[in-house]
N, C-alpha and C positions, 0 to 999 in steps of 0.2 A: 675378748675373743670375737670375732667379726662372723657373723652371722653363715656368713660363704664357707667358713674356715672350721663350723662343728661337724662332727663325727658323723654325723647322719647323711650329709652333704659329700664328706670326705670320701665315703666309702662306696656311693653311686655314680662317682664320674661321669659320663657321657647321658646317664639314667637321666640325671638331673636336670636337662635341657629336655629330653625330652618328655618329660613328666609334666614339665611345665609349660612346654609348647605346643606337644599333641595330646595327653591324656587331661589332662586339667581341664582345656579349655573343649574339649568333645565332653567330659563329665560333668561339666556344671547346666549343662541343660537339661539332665536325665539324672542330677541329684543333686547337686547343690543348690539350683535354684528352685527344683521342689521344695529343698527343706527351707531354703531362706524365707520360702513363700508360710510354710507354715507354721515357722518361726512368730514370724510381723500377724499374720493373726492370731496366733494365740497370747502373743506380745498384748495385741492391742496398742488403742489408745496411748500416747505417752506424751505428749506436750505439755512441760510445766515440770513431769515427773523423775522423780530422781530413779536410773539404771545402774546396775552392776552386770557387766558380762563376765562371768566369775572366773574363764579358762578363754579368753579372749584369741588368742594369738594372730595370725594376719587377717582374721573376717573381718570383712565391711560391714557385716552386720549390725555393727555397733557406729559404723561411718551414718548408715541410713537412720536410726534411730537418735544420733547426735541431730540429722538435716528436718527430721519430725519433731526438733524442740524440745527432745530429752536432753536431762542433764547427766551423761555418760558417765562410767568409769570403767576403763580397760585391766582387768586385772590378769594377770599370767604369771607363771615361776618364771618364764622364760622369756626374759625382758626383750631379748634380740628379736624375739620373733614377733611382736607389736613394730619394729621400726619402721616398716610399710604403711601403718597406718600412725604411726605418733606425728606426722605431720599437720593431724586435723585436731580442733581445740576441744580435747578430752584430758579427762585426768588420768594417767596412766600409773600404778602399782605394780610390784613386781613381789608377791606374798602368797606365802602357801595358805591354802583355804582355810585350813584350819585354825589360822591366825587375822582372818579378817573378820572387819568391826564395823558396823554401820545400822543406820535405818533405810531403808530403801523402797518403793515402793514396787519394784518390778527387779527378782535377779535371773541372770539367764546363765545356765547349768547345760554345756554342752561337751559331745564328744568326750567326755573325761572316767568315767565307771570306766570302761574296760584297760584304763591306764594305770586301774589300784590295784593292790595284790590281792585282795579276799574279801568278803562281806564285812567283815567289820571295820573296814576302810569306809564302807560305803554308807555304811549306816553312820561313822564319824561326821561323814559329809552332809549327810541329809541333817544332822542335826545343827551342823553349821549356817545350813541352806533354810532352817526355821528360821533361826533367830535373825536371819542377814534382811529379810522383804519381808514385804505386807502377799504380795504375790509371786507365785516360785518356777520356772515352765524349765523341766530340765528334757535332755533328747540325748540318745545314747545309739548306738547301732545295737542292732538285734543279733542273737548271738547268730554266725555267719556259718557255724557247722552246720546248718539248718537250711540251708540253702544251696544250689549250687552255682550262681552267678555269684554270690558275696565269698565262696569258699576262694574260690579266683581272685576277687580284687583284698582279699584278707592276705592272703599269700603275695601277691604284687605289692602292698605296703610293707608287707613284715620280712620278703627276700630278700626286696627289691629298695625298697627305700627305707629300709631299717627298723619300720612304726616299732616299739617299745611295747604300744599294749595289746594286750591278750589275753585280760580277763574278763570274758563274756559271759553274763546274763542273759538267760530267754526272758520272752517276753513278761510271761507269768510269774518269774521271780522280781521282775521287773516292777512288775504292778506291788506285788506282794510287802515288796520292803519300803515303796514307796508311799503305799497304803499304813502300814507299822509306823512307818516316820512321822505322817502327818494324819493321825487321829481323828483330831477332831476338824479336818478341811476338808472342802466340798474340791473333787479330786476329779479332772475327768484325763482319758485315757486313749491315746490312737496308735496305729502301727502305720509308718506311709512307706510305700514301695516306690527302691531308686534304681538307677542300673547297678547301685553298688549292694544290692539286696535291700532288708529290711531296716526301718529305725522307729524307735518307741517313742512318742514322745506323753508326759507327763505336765497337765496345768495345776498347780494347786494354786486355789483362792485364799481370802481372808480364812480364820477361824470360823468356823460355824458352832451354832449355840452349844454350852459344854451340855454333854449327855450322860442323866444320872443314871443310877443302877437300876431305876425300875423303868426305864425308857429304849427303845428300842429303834434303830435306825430309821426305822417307817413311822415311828411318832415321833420325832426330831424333823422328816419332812414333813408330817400332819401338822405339825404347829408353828415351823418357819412360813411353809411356802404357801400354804393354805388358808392358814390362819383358824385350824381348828384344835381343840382339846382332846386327846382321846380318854377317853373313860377310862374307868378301874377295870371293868369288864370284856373292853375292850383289848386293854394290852395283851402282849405276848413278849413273854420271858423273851432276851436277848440270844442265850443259847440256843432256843429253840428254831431259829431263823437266820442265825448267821455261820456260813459255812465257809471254813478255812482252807486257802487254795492251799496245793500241795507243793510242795519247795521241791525243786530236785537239786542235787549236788550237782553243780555245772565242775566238769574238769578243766583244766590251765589246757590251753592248747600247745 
């Protein structure tokens, strides 16, 4: 099936031109080149390193990171929608997440949570998204009921150009399962503001040192980053100090 000729295309006629010729190119100054910006540095570094773009589809994102001396690989269910960029010498897959295999040393997890149907989709994913890198940097849109520029451009994709997803995460849930995912990683955490509202975005690092039963997140950094021992009389019970965010039930919109 020819890329022009899917269902989502089929169904916005005249939209289609002009999505792609007024709105596209007035939004990627006021949010896609935000995120692309804060994409490449949380990216880092990559020359030499092997990438996976785990939900790729026509971003260049993965063109600029092939031109910085990574060694790329475009993955997506939805092989058509690479064809824009399968011109440039990348490896390109066409595999559902849950079925990719690899060492990687950077993967990038984009745009894709609010296209599962429930938490335990997500948490499936996260657990794919360990085993796949050394380094993990996923970014999701914030949930858009929360806003009321994003409640407009949420509506505009999903009336308007058909978007499929619509299962949003707040922030806090955000952090929460991504925090549950990845334990034992040094984990940091932003929200950047676009014209199309909010997006979360998520770094996690290597492992950091495993933490026993009588060590507490504050003596895990006493003794990585410091280089000190905390005493017996110093510790504090883990319970006593770590406070569980609260989950809310996000509804299907």
């Amino acid at each position: 099936m020819k890329y022009e000729d899917n269902e989502i295309y089929k169904t916005i006629g005249n939209w289609r031109k002009f999505h792609k010729f007024i709105v596209k190119p007035f939004s990627y100054f006021f949010s896609s080149l935000i995120l692309r910006r804060s994409l490449l540095k949380a990216i880092g570094e990559v020359k030499g390193k092997k990438v996976i773009d785990v939900s790729c589809g026509d971003d260049k994102l993965a063109v600029k990171l092939m031109r910085e001396g990574a060694k790329v690989t475009c993955n997506d269910l939805c092989i058509e929608s690479m064809k824009p960029i399968m011109k440039y010498k990348m490896k390109f897959t066409n595999k559902n997440l849950l079925d990719l295999t690899g060492d990687y040393d950077v993967v990038v997890f984009k745009n894709t949570f609010h296209h599962l149907k429930n938490i335990t989709q997500i948490r499936n994913c996260l657990k794919v998204l360990k085993r796949l890198g050394k380094k993990v940097v996923i970014m999701d849109i914030d949930d858009p009921r929360k806003f009321w520029l994003a409640k407009i451009w949420n509506t505009y994709y999903r009336k308007v150009l058909k978007d499929q997803g619509n299962f949003f995460i707040g922030y806090d849930n955000f952090k929460f399962h991504v925090m549950d995912g990845f334990k034992k990683n040094k984990i940091s955490f932003k929200r950047i503001l676009t014209i199309k509202g909010f997006y979360m975005l998520a770094v996690i690092e290597e492992n950091m040192k495993e933490v026993s039963k009588d060590e507490t997140p504050m003596e895990v950094m006493a003794s990585q980053y410091l280089g000190l021992e905390a005493t017996e009389e110093q510790m504090i019970r883990r319970e006593a100090i770590t406070v569980k965010p609260e989950v809310k039930k996000d509804k299907l919109i």
